[in-house]
C-alpha positions in Angstrom: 83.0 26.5 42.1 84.9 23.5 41.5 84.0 21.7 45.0 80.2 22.6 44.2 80.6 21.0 40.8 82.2 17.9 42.2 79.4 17.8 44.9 76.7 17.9 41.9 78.4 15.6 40.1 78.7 13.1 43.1 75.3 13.5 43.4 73.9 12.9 39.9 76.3 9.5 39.8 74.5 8.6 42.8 71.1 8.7 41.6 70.5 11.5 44.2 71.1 11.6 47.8 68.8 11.3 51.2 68.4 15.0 52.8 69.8 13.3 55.9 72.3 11.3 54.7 76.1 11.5 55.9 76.9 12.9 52.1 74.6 15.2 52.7 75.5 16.7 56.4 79.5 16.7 55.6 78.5 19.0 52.1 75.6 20.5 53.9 76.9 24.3 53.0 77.8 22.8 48.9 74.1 21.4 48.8 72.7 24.3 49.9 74.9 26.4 47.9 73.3 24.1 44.9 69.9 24.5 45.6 70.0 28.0 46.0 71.5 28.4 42.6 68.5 26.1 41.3 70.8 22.9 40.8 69.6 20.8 43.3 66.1 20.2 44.3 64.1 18.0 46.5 61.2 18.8 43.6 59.0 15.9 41.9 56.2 17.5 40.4 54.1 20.7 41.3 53.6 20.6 45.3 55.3 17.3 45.5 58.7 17.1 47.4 60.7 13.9 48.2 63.7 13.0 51.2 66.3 12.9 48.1 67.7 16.1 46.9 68.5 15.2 42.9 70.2 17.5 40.3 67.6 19.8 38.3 67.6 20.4 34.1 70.0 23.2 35.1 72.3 21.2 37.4 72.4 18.7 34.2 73.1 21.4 31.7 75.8 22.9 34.0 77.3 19.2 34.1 76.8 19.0 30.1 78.7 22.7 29.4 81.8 22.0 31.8 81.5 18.3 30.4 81.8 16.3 33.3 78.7 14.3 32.3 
């Protein structure tokens, strides 16, 4: 759990992160690890999705409780 929490956190300090950037392919199996638990998402709004996968209110919270944000 500790390299998917340092992946998250990587990724909220960078404002998010392309879906094909080289972040993204060499912690391709940690970024989908995060989205399946619902902490990463490509989500905007209802039926909107953007190129930038960005920590969700429960990546945040997760970030918040093992304060590391």
């Amino acid at each position: 759990m500790d390299n998917l929490l340092s992946v998250l956190k990587a990724v909220y300090l960078r404002g998010g992160i392309s879906l094909q950037s080289n972040f993204a392919r060499e912690n391709a199996q940690s970024v989908g690890a995060l989205a399946s638990l619902g902490y990463l998402s490509t989500k905007e709004e209802a039926g909107t999705f953007s190129n930038t996968w960005r920590p969700t209110f429960a990546g945040l919270l997760k970030l918040t409780e093992k304060g590391l944000v």
